[in-house]
C-alpha positions as CSV (number, residue, x, y, z in Angstrom):
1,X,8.6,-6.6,-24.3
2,X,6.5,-4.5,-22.0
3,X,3.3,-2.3,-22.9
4,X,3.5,1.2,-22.8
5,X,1.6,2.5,-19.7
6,X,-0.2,6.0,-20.4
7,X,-0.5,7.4,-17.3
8,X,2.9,6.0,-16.3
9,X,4.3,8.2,-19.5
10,X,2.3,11.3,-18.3
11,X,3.6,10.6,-14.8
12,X,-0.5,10.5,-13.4
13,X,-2.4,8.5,-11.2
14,X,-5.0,6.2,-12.7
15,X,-7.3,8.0,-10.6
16,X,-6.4,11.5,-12.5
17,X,-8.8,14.4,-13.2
18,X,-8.7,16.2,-17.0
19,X,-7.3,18.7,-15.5
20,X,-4.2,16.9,-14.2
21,X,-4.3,15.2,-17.0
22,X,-3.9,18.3,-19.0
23,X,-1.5,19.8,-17.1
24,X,1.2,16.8,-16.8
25,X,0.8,16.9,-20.4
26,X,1.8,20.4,-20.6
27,X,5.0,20.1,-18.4
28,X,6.1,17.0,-20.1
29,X,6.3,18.4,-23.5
30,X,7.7,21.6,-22.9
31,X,10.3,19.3,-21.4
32,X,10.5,16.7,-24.3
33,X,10.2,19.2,-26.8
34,X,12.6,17.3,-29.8
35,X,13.7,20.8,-31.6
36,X,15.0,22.4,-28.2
37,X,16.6,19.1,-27.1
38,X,17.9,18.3,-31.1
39,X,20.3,21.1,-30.1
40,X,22.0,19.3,-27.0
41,X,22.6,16.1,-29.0
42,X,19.5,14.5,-27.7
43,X,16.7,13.2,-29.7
44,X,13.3,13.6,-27.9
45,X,11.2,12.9,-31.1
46,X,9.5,9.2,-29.7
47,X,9.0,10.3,-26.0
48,X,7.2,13.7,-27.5
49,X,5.0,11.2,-29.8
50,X,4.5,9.1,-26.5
51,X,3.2,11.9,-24.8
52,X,0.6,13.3,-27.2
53,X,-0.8,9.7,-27.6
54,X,-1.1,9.3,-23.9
55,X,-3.0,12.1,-23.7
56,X,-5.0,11.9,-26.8
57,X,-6.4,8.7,-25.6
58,X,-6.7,9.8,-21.5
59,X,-8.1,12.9,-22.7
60,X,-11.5,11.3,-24.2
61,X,-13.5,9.5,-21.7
62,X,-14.7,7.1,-24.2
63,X,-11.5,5.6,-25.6
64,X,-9.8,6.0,-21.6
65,X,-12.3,4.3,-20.6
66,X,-11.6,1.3,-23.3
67,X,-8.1,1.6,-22.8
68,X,-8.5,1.3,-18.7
69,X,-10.4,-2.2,-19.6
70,X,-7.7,-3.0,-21.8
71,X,-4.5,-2.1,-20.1
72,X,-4.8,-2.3,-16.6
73,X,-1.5,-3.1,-14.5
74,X,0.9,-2.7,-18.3
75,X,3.8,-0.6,-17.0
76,X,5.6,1.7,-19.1
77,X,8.6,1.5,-21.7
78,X,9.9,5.1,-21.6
79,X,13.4,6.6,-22.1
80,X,14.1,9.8,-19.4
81,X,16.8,12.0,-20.4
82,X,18.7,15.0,-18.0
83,X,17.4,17.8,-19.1
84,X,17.8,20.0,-16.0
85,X,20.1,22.5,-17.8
86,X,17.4,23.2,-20.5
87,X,15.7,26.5,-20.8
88,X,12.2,25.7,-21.5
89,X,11.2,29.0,-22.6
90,X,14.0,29.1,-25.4
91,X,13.1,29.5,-29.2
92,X,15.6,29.5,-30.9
93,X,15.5,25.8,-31.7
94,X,12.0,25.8,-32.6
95,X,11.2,24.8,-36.5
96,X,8.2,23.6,-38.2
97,X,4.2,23.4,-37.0
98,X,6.5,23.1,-33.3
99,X,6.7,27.4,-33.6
100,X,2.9,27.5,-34.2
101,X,1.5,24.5,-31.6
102,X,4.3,26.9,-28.7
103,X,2.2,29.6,-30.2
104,X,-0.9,28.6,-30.0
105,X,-0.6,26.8,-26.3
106,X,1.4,30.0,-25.0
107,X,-2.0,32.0,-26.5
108,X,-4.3,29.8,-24.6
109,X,-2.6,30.3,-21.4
110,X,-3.1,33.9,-21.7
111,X,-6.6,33.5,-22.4
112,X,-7.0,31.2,-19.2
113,X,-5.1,33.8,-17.3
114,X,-7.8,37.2,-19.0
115,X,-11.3,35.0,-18.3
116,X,-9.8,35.1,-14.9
117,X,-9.3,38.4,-14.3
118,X,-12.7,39.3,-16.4
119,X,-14.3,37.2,-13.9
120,X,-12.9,38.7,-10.9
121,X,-13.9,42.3,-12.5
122,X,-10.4,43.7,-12.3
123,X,-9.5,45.6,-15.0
124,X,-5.8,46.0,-14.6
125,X,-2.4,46.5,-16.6
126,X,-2.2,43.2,-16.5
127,X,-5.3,42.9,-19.6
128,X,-3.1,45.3,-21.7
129,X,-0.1,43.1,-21.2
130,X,-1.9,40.1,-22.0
131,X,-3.3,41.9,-25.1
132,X,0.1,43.1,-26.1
133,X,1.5,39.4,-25.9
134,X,-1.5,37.3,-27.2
135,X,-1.5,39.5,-30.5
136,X,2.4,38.4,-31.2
137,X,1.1,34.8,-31.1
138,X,-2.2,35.5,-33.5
139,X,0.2,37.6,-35.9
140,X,2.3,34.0,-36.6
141,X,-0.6,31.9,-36.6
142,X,-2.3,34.0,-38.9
143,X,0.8,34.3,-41.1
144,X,0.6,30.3,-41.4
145,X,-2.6,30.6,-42.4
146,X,-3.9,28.8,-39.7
147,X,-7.9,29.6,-38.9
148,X,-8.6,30.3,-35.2
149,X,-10.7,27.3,-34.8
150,X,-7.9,24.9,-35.0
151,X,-6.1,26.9,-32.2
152,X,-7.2,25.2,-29.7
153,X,-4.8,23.4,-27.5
154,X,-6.4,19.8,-28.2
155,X,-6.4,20.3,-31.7
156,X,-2.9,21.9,-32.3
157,X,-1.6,18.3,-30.3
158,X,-3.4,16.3,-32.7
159,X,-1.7,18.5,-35.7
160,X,1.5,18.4,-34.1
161,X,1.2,14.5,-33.3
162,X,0.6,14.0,-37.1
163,X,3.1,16.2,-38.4
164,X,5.7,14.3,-36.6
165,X,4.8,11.2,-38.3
166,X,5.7,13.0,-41.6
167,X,7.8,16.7,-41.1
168,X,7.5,17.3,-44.7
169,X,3.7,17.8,-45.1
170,X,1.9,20.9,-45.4
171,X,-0.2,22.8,-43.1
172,X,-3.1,23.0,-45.4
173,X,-2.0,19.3,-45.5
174,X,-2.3,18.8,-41.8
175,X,-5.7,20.7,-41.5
176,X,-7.6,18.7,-44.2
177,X,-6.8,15.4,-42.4
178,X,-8.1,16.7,-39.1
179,X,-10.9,17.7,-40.7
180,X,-11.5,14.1,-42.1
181,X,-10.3,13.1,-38.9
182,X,-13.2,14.3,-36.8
183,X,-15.2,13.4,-39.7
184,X,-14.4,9.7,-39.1
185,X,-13.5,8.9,-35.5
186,X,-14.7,11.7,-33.3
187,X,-18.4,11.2,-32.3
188,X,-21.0,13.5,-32.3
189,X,-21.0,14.3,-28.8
190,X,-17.5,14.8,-28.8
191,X,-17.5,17.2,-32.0
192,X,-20.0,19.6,-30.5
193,X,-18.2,19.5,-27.0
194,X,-14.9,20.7,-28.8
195,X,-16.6,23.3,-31.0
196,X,-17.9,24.5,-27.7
197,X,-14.9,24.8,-26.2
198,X,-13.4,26.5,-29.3
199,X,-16.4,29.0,-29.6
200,X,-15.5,30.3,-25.4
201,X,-11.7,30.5,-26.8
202,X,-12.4,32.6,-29.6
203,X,-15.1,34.6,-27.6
204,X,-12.1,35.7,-24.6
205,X,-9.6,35.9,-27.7
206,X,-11.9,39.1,-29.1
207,X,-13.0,40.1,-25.8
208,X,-9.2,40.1,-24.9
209,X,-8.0,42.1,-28.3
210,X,-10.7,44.5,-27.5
211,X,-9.5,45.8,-24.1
């Protein structure tokens, strides 16, 4: 039987920046999303679970760098479906932490898109709009009960990851093992990097809210 090949799965060279990394991640599960495709007869669940473990380990230079050592030349075991008729911005087959993870990626694009026009010093429509949208996303999350420092977009992947292994846990569930999670696996470094990066998402979320 052949090994899985990450960057095969995410469709990347092995030569690919976060960025790309990121981003392929991003197209491929709004594509393999399981609850939109459940609809059309077509269960996505294992490629969705391929995905998020490609990029959870292609995503951290440590454990790439192991799994580079590791897995060089593998190629990849990985089922393709046609899914060119599929509205990727639909909802209505959403259920689950799937509604909060679309939430709280579609919430960080609109962030990305505001630090960029706050950079640029335009102060446009567009802010209000962006306002206006992000708050529909906060209002669900915060419904869930889901504290802003596990909206960022790495985190929500590893929540969504887990709660596909089991789709009857709880959120509060979900949150303590991340917590225990980082506790146990992510190193220091690492830990202060993502709080970091969660600290300048919750900065541009107020800044944004206050426009």
């Amino acid at each position: 039987m052949e090994s899985i090949n990450y960057y095969e799965i995410l469709g990347v060279s092995e030569k690919a920046s976060p960025a790309e990394i990121t981003a392929a991640k991003n197209q491929l599960a709004k594509k393999y999303h399981p609850d939109v495709n459940m609809k059309n007869g077509i269960d996505t669940t294992e490629q969705m679970q391929q995905i998020l473990e490609a990029y959870r380990v292609l995503s951290n230079p440590k454990k790439r760098a192991k799994y580079d050592r590791e897995n060089a030349g593998h190629k990849a075991v990985m089922q393709t479906f046609d899914l060119h008729n599929m509205d990727e911005t639909e909802e209505n087959g959403d259920s689950g932490f799937v509604v909060y993870w679309k939430a709280a990626n579609a919430l960080y694009d609109i962030i990305l898109e505001s630090d960029l026009i706050f950079k640029a010093k335009e102060r446009t429509s567009r802010l209000t709009q962006l306002s206006t949208h992000a708050l529909k996303h906060i209002l669900l999350l915060r419904q869930a009960s889901i504290p802003e420092r596990y909206w960022h977009p790495d985190i929500m992947n590893w929540l969504l990851f887990t709660w596909y292994k089991n789709r009857n846990v709880t959120i509060d569930y979900l949150l303590t093992q991340y917590d225990e999670y980082i506790k146990k696996s992510m190193s220091g470094i690492d830990r202060l990097k993502l709080q970091k990066e969660t600290h300048h998402f919750q900065h541009s979320l107020k800044r944004l809210l206050k426009y």
